[in-house]
C-alpha positions in Angstrom: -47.7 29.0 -15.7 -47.4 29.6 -11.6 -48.0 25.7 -11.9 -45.0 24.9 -13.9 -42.6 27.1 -12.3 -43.9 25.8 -8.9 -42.8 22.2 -9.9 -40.4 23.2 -11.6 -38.8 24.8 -8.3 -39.7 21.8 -6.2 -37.5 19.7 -8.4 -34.6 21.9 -9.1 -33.0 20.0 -5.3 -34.2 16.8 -6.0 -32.6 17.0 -9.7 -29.5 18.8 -8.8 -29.2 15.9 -6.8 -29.1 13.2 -8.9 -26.6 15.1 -11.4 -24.5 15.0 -8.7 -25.1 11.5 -8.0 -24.3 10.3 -11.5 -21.0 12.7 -12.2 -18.8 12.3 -8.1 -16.7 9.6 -8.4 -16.2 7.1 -5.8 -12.9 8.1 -3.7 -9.6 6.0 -3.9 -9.6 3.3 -1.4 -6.7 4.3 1.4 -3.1 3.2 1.6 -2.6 0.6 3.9 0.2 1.6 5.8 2.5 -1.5 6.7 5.3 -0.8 9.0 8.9 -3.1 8.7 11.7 -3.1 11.3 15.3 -4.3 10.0 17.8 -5.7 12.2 20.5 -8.3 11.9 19.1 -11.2 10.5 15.5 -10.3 10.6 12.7 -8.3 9.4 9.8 -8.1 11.6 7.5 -8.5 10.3 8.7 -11.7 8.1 5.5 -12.1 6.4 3.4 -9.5 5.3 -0.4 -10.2 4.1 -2.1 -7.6 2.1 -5.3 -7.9 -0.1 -5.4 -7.6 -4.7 -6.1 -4.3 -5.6 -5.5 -2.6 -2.2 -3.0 0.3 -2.0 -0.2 -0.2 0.3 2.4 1.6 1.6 6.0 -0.5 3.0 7.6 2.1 5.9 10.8 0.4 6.3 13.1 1.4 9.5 16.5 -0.2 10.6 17.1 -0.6 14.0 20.9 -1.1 13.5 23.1 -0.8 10.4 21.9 -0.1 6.4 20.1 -3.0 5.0 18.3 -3.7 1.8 14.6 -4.7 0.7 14.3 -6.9 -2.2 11.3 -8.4 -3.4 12.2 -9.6 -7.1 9.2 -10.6 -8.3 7.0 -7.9 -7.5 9.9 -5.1 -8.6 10.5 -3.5 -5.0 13.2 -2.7 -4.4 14.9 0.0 -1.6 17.7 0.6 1.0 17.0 0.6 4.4 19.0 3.3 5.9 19.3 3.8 10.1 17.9 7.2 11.6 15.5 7.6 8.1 12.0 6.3 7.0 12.5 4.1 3.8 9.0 4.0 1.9 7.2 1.6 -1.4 4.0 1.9 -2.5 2.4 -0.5 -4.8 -0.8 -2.0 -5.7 -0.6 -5.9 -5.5 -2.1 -7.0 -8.8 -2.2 -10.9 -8.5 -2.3 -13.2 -5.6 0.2 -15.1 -4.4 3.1 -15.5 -1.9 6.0 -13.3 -2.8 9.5 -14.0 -1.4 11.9 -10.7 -0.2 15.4 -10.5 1.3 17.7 -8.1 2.3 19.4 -7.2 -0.6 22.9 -5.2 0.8 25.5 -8.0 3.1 24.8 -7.6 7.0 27.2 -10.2 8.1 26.8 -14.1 8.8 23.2 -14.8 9.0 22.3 -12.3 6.3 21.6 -15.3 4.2 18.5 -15.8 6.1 17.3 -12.6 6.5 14.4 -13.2 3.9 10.0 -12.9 4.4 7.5 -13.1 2.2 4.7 -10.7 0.9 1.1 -12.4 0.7 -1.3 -11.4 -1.5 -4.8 -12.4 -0.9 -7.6 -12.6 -3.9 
């Protein structure tokens, strides 16, 4: 009996362990935090390249008036307000090269004020 309650004491650690091992679950990956200036006619950065399945977080700021941020075909959508932090999250699902452009009138040249969001496999 002092045999078995030996072992089983040894093994208690090594099998609290393993139950542990088999019930944590592996943590979220992080946000990717990608920061976006707005200014007449430009956002900097134009192109934004971000990876399938990774979190990411647009911080937009405008450097000059209220702008817009509109990227149609992966439904995001914000204003860009002066003195304030605009912010989207998403998780990019598919690969591909998705246009945006500001979406509220700037003046001449707003026309052009347009990037593109790249998602890599």
């Amino acid at each position: 009996m002092k045999r078995a309650a030996l072992l089983a004491l040894a093994l208690a650690p090594v099998l609290a362990l393993g139950l542990a091992a088999c019930t944590a679950r592996a943590a979220p990956p992080a946000e990717r935090v990608v920061h976006v200036t707005a200014r007449k006619f430009e956002y900097t950065p134009s192109e934004i390249r971000v990876k399938k399945g990774e979190p990411v977080v647009l911080e937009f700021e405008s450097l000059d008036r209220k702008h817009g941020f509109d990227a149609p075909d992966l439904g995001l959508s914000t204003e860009i307000v002066p003195g304030t932090t605009s912010r989207l999250r998403f998780v990019p699902a598919t690969p591909g090269r998705f246009p945006f452009h500001c979406s509220v009138f700037c003046g001449e040249g707003h026309e052009g004020m347009t990037g593109e969001i790249v998602v890599e496999p």
